[in-house]
C-alpha positions as CSV (number, residue, x, y, z in Angstrom):
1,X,138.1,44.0,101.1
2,X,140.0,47.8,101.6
3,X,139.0,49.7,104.4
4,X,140.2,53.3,105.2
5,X,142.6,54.6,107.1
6,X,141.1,54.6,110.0
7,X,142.0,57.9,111.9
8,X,141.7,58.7,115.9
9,X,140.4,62.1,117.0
10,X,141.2,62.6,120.5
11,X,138.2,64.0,122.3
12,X,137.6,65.8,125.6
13,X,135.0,64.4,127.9
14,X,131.7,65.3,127.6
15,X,130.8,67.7,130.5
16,X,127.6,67.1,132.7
17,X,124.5,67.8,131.4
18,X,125.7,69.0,127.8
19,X,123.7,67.2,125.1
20,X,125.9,64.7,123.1
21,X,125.5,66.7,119.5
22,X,126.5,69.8,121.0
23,X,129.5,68.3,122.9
24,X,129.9,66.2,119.6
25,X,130.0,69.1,117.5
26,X,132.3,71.7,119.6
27,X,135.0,68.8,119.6
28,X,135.2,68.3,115.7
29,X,135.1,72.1,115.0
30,X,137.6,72.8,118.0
31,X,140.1,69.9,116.3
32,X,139.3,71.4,112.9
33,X,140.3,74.8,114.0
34,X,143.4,73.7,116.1
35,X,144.8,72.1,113.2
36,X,144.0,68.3,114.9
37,X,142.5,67.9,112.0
38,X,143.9,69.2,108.9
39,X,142.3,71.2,106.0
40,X,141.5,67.8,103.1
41,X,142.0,65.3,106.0
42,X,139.1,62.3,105.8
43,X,137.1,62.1,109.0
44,X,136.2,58.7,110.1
45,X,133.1,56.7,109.0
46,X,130.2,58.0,111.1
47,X,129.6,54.0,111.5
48,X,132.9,53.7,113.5
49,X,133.1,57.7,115.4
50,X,129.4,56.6,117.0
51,X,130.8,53.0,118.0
52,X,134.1,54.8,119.6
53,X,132.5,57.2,121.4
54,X,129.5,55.3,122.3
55,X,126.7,58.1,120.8
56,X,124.3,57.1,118.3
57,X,125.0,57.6,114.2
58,X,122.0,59.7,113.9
59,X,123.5,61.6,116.5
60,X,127.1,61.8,114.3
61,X,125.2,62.4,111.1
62,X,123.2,65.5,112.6
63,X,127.0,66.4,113.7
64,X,128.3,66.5,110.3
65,X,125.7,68.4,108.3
66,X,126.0,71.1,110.7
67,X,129.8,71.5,109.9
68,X,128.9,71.1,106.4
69,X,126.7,73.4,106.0
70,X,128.6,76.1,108.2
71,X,131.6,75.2,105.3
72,X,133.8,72.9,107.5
73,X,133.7,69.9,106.2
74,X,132.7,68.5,102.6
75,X,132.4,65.2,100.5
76,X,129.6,63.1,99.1
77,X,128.0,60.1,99.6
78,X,130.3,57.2,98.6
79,X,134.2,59.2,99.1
80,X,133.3,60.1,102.8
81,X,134.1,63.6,104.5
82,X,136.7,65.8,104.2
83,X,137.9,68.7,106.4
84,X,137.1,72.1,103.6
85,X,140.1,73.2,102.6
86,X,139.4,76.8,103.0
87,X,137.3,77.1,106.6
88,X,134.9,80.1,107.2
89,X,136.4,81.2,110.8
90,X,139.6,82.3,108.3
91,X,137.4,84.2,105.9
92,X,135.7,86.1,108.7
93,X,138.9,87.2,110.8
94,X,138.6,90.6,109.3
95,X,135.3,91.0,109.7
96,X,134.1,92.6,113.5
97,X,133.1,90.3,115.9
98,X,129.5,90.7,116.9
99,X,129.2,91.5,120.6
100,X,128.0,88.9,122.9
101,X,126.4,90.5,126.1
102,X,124.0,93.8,125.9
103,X,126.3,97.2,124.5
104,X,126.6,99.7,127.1
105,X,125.4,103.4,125.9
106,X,128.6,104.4,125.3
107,X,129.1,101.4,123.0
108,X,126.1,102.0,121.2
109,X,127.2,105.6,120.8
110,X,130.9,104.2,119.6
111,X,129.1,102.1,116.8
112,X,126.8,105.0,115.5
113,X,129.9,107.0,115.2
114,X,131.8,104.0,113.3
115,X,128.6,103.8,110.6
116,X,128.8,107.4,110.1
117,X,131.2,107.3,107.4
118,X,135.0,106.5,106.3
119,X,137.1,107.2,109.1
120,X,139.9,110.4,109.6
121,X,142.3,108.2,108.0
122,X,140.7,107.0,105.0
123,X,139.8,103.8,106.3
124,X,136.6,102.1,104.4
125,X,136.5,99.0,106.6
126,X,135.4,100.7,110.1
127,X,132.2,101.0,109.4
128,X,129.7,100.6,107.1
129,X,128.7,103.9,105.9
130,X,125.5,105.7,106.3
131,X,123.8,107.7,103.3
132,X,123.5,111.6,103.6
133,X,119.8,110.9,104.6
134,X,120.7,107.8,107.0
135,X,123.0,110.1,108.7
136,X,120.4,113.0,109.4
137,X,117.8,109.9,110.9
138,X,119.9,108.6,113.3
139,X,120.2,112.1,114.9
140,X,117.1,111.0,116.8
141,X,115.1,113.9,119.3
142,X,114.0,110.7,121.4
143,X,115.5,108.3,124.1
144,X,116.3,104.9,122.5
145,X,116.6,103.1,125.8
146,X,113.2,103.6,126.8
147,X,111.9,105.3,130.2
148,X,111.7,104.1,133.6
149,X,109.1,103.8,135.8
150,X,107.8,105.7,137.6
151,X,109.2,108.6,136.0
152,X,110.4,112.1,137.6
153,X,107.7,115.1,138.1
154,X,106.7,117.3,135.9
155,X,108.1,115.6,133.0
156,X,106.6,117.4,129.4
157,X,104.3,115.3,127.7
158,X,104.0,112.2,129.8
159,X,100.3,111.1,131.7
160,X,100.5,110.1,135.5
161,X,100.5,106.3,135.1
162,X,99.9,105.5,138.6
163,X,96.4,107.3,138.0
164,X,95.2,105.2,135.0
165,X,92.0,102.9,135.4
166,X,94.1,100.0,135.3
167,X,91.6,97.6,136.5
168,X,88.9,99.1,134.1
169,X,91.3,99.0,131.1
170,X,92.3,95.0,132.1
171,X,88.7,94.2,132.1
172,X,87.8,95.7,128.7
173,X,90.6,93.8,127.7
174,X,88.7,90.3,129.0
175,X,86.1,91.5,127.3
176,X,87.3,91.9,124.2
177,X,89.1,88.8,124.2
178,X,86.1,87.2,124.9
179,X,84.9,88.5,121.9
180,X,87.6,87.7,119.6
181,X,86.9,85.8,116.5
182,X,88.6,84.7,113.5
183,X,88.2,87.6,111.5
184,X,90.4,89.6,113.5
185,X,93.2,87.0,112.3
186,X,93.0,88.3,108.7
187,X,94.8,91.5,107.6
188,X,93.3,94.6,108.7
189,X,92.7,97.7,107.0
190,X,95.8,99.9,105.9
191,X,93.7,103.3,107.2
192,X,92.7,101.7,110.4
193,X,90.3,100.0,112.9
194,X,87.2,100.9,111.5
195,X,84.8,101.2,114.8
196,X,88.0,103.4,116.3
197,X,87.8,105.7,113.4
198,X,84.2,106.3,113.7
199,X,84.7,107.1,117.5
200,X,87.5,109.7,117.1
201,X,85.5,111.4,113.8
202,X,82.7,111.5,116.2
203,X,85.2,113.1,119.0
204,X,86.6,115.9,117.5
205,X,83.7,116.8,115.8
206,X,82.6,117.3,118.9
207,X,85.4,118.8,120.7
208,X,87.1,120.4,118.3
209,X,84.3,121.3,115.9
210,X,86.3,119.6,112.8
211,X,83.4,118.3,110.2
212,X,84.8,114.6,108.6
213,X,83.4,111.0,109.0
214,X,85.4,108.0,109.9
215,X,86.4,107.9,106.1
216,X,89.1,110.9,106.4
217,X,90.2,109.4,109.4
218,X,93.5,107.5,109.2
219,X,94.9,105.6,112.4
220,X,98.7,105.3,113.2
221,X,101.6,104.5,115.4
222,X,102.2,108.2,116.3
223,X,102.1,111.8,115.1
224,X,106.1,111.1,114.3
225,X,104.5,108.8,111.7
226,X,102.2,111.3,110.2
227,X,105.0,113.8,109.8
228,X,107.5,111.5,108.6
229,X,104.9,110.1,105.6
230,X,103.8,113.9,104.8
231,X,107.1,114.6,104.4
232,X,107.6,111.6,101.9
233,X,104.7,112.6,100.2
234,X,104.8,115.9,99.6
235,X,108.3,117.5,100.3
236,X,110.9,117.2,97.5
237,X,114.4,117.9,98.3
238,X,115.2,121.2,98.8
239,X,111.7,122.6,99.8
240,X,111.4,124.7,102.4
241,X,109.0,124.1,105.3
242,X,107.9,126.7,107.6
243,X,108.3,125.3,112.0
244,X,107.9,127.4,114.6
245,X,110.7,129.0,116.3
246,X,111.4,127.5,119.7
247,X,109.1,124.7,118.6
248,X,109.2,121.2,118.6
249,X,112.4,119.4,118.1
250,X,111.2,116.2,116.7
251,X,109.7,117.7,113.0
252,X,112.8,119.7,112.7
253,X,114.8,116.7,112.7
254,X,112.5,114.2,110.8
255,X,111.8,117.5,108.0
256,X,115.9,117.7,107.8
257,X,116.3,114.5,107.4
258,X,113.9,114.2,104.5
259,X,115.8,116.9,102.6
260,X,114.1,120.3,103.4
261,X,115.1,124.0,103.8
262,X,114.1,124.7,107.2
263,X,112.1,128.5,107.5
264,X,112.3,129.2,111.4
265,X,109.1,131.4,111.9
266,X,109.1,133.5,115.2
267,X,106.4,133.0,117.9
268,X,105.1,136.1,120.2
269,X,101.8,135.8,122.4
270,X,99.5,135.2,119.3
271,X,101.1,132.1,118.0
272,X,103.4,131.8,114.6
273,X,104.1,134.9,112.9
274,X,102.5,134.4,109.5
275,X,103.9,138.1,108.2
276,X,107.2,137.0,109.0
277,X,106.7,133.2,107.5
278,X,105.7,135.3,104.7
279,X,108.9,137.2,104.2
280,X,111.1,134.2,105.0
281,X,109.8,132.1,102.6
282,X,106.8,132.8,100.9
283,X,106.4,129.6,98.9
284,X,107.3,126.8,101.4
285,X,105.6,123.8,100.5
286,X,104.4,122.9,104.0
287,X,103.7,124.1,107.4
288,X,104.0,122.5,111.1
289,X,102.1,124.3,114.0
290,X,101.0,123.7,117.1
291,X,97.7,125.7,117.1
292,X,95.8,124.9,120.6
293,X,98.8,125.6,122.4
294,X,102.2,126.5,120.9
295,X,105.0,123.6,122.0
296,X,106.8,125.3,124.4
297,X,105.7,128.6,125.1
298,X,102.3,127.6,125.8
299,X,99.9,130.7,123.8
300,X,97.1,129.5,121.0
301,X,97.1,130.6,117.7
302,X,94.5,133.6,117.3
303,X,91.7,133.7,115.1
304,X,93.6,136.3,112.8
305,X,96.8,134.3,112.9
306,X,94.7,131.5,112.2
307,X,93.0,132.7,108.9
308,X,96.0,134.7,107.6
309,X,97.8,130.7,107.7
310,X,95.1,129.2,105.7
311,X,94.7,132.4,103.2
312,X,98.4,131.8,102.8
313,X,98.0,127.9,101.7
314,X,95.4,128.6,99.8
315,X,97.2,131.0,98.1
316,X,100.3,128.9,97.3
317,X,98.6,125.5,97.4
318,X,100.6,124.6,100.8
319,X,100.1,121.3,103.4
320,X,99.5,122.5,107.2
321,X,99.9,119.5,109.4
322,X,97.9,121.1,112.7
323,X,99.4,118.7,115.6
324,X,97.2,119.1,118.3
325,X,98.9,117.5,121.2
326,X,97.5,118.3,124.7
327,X,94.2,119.6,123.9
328,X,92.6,117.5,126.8
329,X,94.7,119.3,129.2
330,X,92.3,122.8,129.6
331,X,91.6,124.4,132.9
332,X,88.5,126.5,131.8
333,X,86.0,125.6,129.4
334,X,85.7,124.1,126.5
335,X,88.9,123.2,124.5
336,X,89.4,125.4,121.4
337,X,88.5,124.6,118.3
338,X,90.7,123.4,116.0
339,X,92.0,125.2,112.8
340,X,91.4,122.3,110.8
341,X,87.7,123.4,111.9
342,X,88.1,126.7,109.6
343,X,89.6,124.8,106.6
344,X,87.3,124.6,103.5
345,X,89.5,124.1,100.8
346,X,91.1,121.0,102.5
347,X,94.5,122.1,103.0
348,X,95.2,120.9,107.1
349,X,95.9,117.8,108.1
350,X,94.8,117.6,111.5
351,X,96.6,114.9,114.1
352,X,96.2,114.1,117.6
353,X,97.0,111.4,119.8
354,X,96.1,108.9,122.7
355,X,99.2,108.1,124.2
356,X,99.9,111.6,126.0
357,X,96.3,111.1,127.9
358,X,96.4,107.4,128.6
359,X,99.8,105.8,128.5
360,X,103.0,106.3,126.2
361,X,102.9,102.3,125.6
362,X,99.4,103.1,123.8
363,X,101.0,103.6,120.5
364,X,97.4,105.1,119.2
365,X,97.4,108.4,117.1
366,X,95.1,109.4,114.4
367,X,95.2,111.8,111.7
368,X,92.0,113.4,109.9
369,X,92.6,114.2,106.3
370,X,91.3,116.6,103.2
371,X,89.2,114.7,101.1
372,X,91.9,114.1,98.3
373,X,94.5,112.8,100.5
374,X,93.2,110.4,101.9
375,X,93.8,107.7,99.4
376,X,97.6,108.7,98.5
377,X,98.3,109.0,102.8
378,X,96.9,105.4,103.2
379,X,98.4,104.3,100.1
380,X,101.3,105.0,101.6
381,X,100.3,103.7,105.2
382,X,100.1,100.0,103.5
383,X,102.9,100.4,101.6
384,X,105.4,101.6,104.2
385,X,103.8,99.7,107.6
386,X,101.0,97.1,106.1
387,X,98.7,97.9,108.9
388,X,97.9,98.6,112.6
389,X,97.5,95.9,115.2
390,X,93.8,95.3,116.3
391,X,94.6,94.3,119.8
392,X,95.1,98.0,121.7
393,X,92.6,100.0,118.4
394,X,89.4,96.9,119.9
395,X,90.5,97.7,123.6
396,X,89.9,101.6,123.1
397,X,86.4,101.3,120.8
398,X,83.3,100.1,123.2
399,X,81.1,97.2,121.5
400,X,78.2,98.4,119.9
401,X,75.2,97.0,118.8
402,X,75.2,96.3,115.0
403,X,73.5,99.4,113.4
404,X,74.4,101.9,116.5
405,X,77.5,104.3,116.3
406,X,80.8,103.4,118.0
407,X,82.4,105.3,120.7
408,X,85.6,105.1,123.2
409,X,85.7,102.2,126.0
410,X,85.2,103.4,129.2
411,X,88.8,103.2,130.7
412,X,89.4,106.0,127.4
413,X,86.3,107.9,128.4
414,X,87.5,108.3,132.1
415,X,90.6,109.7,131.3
416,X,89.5,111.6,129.1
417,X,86.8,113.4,131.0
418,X,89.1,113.6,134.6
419,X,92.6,114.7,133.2
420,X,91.9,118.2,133.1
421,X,90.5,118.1,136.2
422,X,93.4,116.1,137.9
423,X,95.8,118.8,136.2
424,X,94.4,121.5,137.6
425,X,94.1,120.3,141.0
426,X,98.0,119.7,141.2
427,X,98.6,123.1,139.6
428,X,96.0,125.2,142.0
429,X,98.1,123.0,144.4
430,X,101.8,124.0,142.9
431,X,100.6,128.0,142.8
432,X,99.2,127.7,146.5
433,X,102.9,126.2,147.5
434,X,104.9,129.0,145.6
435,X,102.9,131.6,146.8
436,X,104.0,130.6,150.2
437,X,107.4,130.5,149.9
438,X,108.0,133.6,148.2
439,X,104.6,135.8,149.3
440,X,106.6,138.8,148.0
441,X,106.4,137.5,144.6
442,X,103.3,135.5,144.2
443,X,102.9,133.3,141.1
444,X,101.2,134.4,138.2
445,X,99.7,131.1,136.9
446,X,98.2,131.4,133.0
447,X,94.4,130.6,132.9
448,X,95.3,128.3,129.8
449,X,98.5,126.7,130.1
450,X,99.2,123.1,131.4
451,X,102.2,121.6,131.6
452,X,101.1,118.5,132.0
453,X,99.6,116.4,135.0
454,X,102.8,115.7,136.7
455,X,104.2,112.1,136.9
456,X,104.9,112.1,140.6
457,X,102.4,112.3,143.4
458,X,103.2,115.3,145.5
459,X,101.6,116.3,149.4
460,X,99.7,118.9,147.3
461,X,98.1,116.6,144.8
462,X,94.7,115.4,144.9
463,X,94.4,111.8,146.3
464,X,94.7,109.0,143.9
465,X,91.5,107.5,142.8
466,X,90.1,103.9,141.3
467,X,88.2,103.1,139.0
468,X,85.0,101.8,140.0
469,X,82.4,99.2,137.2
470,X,80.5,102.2,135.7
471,X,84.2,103.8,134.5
472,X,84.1,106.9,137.1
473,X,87.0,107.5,139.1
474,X,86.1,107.3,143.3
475,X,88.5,108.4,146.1
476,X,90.3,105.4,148.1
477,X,89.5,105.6,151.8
């Protein structure tokens, strides 16, 4: 009877606590590598490597399909293994090595520099390359990394998190569990939560006199998403979109990035300019204000401003995307009403969001849409991001009866009615402070404008509150 060769493959011993495959299997690929064992050598029998080293074959044979199937060993049943004669660790020594521990910011700056293109010297291989468009997104207005809590004061566009109802929102959240069922497993709906989308029709109606149902209402990440998927769907490369000038820095970049001639309209103490949109570009395709109160400067677009816009879509068949971003945050009366209120031929897109009043981790904004949008915008919704989760759009909707109208849980609710009244607290409390250390110059604080409730408690702020069961906040003794 022939038996093979038989060949000995000097191990290492097996350090404590490492499991015997994993041990098993560094040895044979660190021989293979070393040149121990060469490329076409036969390996042993698994029968006689599991009696030598005193592991099970099961163990050996688990051992040797991994190196087969990472392209170190081959063979068949019958001839036995065989070191590969080409190994993959050769193939891949040009390639970059992937990073083992978390990059560094400057790393992470070094590798979006590297996929930016072809290097100064013409070399192909440092990077793979970005598109024209790819380039223009990764020019991001936003912090990657996230932000820390708790933040610095009077940081734009961020809620006080140490003054949310925390233990009113965590036991909605029982609740709702509670009420889970298996429905809720399926997919949901491409537009949205329906119960949410009948509270927030039946809120800016309301508020911000807009006339829809829950049908035009369309929920979404954020008001980055409604921008970047009106841009898809109506912008063509080359069209030219009207943005205010300072305005916000995030629709410049996302409009840019989808190919569009950017029309910088000037802003004065009545809002955008339309005479001057007018005689920059008269047919832009699209417009992007900030109506309520104009990101930065703070004034709201006036009623004339406001109907000289919508004459001028009507006129040239133009999208206005209305983002109304702080509209909660209003010192004396009512909040305005919106412009998308004064729309009858359906050419606004109205869009607010959630996270700015409750938390940033929220992730809830909505958009209300013309009639005949609707279906192409959540077309595009289920096409681009499937649908929402459920889990945050059930928290925020309070259980209704079957038959009765849905509204906002109460954790939503409180926020919503105390904010302003928070806000102007701490800004009554910032003028009082200025006017005392400069009483020559006292401070001249505009009726309307609110920078947003600060995110760090100052002497001058009110008190925290709590949440008590009915949803209302009450002061801590």
């Amino acid at each position: 009877m022939r038996r093979a060769t038989e060949i000995d493959i000097a191990l290492n011993a097996r350090p404590d606590g490492m499991p015997l495959q994993r041990w098993l299997y560094g040895e044979l690929r660190a021989a293979i590598l070393d040149g121990r064992l060469a490329r076409g050598a036969r390996l042993p029998a698994t029968r006689d490597l599991a009696a030598r080293h005193r592991v099970s074959r099961g163990t050996v044979l688990g051992v040797f399909a991994q190196l087969a199937a990472e392209g170190y060993l081959s063979g068949a049943v019958g001839r036995g293994s065989f070191v590969a004669s080409e190994l993959p660790d050769v193939r891949l020594e040009s390639a970059p090595a992937p990073a083992s521990e978390p990059a560094s910011a400057s790393a992470r700056a070094g590798r979006r520099a590297a996929s930016a293109g072809p290097s100064a010297d013409g070399d192909t291989n440092a990077g793979i390359g970005l598109s024209a468009r790819g380039r223009l997104l990764a020019r991001s207005a936003f912090a990657v990394e996230g932000r820390t809590f708790p933040s610095r004061a009077f940081r734009p566009s961020q809620p006080d998190l140490q003054l949310f109802p925390f233990a009113l929102w965590a036991r909605v959240a029982a609740r709702r569990s509670r009420q889970s069922n298996r429905s809720m497993l399926a997919d949901g709906e491409a537009q949205g939560y329906a119960p949410l989308r009948e509270a927030i029709a039946a809120h800016v109606r309301v508020t911000r006199g807009i006339a829809c149902s829950a049908d035009h209402v369309a929920i979404v990440g954020s008001v980055q998403q409604v921008l970047d998927l009106s841009a898809r769907l109506w912008l063509d490369p080359g069209d030219t979109v009207w943005l205010e000038d300072p305005g916000y820095p995030g629709a410049r970049l996302l409009f840019e990035a989808a190919g569009a001639r950017i029309a910088a309209v000037p802003v004065d103490t009545n809002g955008i300019d339309v005479a001057a949109g007018r005689q920059l570009a008269p047919h832009a395709r699209l417009a992007y204000v900030t109506a309520g109160r104009q990101a930065p400067l703070g004034p709201a677009l006036s009623l004339e401003r406001r109907l000289a816009l919508l004459d001028w879509a009507h006129t040239h068949r133009a999208l206005v995307i209305e983002d109304d971003y702080d509209s909660e945050y209003r010192f004396e009366g009512r909040p305005l009403a919106a412009l998308k209120s004064l729309d009858n031929a359906g050419h606004v897109v109205y869009c607010g969001t959630f996270s700015k009043l409750l938390f940033p981790a929220l992730r809830i904004a909505y958009a209300v849409l013309p009639e005949r949008l609707v279906e192409p915008f959540v077309a595009a919704l289920s096409l681009t991001s499937r649908h929402v989760p459920l889990d945050h759009r059930r928290r925020c909707t309070r259980s209704s009866p079957k038959g009765t109208r849905a509204g906002m849980c109460g954790a939503c609710a409180s926020c919503m009615a105390s904010a302003p009244g928070r806000c102007a607290k701490r800004r009554a409390g910032i003028g009082r402070a200025c006017s005392r250390c400069r009483p020559s110059s006292p401070v001249s604080m505009r009726p309307r404008s609110c920078p947003k409730a600060p995110t760090m408690r100052s002497p001058l702020a009110s008190p925290p509150k709590r949440a008590s069961r009915r949803g209302h906040y009450r002061r801590t003794r």
